[in-house]
C-alpha positions as CSV (number, residue, x, y, z in Angstrom):
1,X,-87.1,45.9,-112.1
2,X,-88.9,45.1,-114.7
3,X,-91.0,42.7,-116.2
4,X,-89.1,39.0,-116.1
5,X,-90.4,35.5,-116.9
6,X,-90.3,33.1,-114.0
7,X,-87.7,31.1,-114.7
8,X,-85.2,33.7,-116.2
9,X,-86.4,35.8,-112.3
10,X,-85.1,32.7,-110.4
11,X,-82.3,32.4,-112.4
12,X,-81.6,35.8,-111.9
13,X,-81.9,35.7,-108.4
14,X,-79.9,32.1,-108.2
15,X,-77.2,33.4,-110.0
16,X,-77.0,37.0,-107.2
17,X,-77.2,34.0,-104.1
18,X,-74.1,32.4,-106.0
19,X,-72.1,36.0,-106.5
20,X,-73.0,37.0,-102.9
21,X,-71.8,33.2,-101.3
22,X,-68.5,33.2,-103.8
23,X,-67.7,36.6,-102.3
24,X,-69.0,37.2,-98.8
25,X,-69.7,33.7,-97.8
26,X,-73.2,31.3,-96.8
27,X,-74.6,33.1,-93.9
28,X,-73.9,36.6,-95.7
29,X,-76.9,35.5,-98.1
30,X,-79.6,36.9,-97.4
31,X,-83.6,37.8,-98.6
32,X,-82.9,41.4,-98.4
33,X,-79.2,41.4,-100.1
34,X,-80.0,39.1,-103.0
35,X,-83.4,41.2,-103.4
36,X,-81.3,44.6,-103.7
37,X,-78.7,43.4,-105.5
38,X,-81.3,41.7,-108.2
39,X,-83.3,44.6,-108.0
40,X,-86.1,42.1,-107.3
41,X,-88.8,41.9,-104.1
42,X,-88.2,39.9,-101.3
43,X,-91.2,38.4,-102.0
44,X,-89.5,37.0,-105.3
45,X,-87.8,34.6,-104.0
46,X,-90.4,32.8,-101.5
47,X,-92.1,32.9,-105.2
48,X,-89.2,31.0,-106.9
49,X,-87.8,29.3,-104.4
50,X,-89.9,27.2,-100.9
51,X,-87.5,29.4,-98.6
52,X,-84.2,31.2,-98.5
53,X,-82.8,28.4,-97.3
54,X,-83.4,26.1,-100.3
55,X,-81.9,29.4,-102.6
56,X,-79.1,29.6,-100.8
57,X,-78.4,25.6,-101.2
58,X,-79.0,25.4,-104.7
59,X,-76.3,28.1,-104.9
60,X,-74.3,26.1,-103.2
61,X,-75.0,23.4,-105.1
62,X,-74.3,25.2,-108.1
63,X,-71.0,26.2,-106.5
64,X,-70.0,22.3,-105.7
65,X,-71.1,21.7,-109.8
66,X,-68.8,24.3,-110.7
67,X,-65.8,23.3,-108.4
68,X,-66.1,20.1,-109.6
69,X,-65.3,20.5,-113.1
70,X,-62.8,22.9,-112.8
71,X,-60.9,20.3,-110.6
72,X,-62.0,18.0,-112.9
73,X,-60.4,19.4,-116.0
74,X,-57.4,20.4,-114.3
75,X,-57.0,16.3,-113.0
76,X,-57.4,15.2,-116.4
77,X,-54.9,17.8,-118.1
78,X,-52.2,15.7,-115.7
79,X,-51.3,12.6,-115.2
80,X,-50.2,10.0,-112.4
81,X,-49.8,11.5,-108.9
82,X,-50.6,14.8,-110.0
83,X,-53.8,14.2,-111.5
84,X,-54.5,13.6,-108.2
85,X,-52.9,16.7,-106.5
86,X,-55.6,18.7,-108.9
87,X,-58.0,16.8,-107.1
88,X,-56.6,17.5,-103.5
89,X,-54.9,20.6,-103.9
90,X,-55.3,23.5,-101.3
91,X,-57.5,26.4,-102.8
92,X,-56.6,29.7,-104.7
93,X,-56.4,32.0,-101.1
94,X,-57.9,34.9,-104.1
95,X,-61.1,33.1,-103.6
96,X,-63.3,32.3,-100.6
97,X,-63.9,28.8,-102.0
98,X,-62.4,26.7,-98.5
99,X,-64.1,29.5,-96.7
100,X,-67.3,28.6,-98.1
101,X,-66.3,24.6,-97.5
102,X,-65.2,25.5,-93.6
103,X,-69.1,27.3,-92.9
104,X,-71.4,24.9,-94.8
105,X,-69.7,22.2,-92.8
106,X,-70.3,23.6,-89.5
107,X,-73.8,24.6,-90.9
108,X,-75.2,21.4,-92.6
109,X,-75.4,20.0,-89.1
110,X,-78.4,22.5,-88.9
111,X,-79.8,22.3,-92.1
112,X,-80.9,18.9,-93.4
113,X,-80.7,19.8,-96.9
114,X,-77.8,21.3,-97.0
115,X,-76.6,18.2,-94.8
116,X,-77.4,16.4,-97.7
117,X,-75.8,18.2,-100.3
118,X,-72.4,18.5,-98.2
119,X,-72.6,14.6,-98.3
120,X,-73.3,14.7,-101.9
121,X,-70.6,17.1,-102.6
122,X,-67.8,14.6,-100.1
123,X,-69.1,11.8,-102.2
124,X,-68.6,13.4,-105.5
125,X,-64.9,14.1,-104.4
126,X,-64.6,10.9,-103.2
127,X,-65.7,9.3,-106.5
128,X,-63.2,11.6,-108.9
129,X,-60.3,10.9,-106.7
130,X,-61.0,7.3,-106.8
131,X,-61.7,7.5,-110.5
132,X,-58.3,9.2,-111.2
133,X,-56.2,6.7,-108.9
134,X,-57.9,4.0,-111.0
135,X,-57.3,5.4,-114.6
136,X,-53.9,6.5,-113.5
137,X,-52.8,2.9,-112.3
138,X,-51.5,4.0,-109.3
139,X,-50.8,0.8,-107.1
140,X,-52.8,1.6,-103.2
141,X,-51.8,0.1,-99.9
142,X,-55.5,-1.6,-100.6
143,X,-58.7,-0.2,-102.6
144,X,-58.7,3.1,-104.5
145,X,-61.9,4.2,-102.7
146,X,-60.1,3.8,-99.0
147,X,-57.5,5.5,-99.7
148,X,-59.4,8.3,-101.4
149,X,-61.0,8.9,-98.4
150,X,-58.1,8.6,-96.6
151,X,-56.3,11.8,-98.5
152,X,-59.7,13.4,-98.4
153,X,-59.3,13.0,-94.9
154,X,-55.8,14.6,-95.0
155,X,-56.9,17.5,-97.3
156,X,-59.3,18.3,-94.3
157,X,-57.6,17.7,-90.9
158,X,-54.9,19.5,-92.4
159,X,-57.2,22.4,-93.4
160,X,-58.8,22.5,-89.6
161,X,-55.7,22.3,-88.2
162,X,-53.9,25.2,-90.3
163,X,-57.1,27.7,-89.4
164,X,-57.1,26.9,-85.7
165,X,-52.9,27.8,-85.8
166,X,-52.1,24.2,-84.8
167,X,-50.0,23.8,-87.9
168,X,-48.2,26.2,-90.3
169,X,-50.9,27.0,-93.3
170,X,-48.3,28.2,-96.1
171,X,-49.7,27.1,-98.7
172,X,-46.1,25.7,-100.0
173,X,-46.3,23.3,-96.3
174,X,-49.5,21.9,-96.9
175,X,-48.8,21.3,-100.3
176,X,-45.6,19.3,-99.4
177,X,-47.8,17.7,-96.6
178,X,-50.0,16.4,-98.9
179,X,-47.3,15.3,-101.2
180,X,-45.6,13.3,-98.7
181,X,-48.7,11.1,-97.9
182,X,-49.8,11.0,-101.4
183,X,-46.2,9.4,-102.4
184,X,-46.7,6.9,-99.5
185,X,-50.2,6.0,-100.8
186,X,-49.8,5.4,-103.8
187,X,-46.7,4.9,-106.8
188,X,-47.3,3.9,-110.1
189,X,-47.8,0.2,-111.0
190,X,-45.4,-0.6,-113.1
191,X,-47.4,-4.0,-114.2
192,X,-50.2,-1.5,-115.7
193,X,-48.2,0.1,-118.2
């Protein structure tokens, strides 16, 4: 490889940690893969980054970032309950996104930074979904931000219990699932209109 500046090297080599976690997953990033496939040195990335470690959760960070607006945009192209579906919905089974979710999880009790970014990531989805039950006016049992976490909650018992075979994981039985506890939740407020 040739000569790069700094920044657009650990950008380089940010952006091969991202390709490499979208498509083979956390643990499969490593010094040696993101080095070959950057057509970089090891040694680049203890340069641009403290260790591996702190690569690899910036590219998951960027991953969470990146997540985020797309669910984002796709809750605020709807409206009412399924704005919040966009925000709950199970993941496109083309992509390793929940995957991805499943190992950092297990992981971050491990790692304290990436403990902390899984936290920030939970809290960023806690704070859309809470947003979007607010701006929709849809009426809660009690306050948007409980039962946020409570569907958060759903989204990811459900998701634990489909991988370990407990319960079917069609994506169409989750989906109604979901749909079912979202209708008891929450229903429009008809005083808010």
């Amino acid at each position: 490889m040739g000569y790069l500046k700094a920044d657009v090297r650990a950008e380089l080599l940010l952006n091969v940690a991202i390709k490499v976690m979208k498509s083979e997953g956390y643990a499969a990033v490593t010094a040696r893969k993101v080095a070959q496939e950057s057509g970089a040195a090891v040694g680049h990335i203890n340069r641009h980054f403290a260790s591996l470690s702190q690569l690899k959760c910036q590219a998951f960070l960027a991953i969470v970032h990146e997540k985020s607006a797309e669910h984002k945009a796709a809750s605020e192209a709807s409206s009412g309950i399924d704005a919040v579906l966009a925000l709950l919905g199970t993941c496109d089974k083309k992509t390793r996104d929940i995957e991805i979710w499943r190992e950092v999880s297990v992981l971050a009790h491990q790692d304290r930074a990436l403990h902390e970014i899984f936290v920030y990531a939970l809290n960023q989805w806690h704070s859309m979904l809470s947003s979007v039950i607010e701006n929709n006016h849809l009426r809660c049992h009690d306050m948007a931000s409980a039962t946020a976490w409570r569907l958060i909650a759903l989204v990811l018992g459900q998701d634990l219990l489909a991988m370990h075979g407990v319960i079917d994981g069609d994506e169409e039985v989750l989906r109604c699932n979901l749909l079912h506890l979202i209708r008891l939740e929450l229903q429009p407020d008809a005083s808010a209109r």
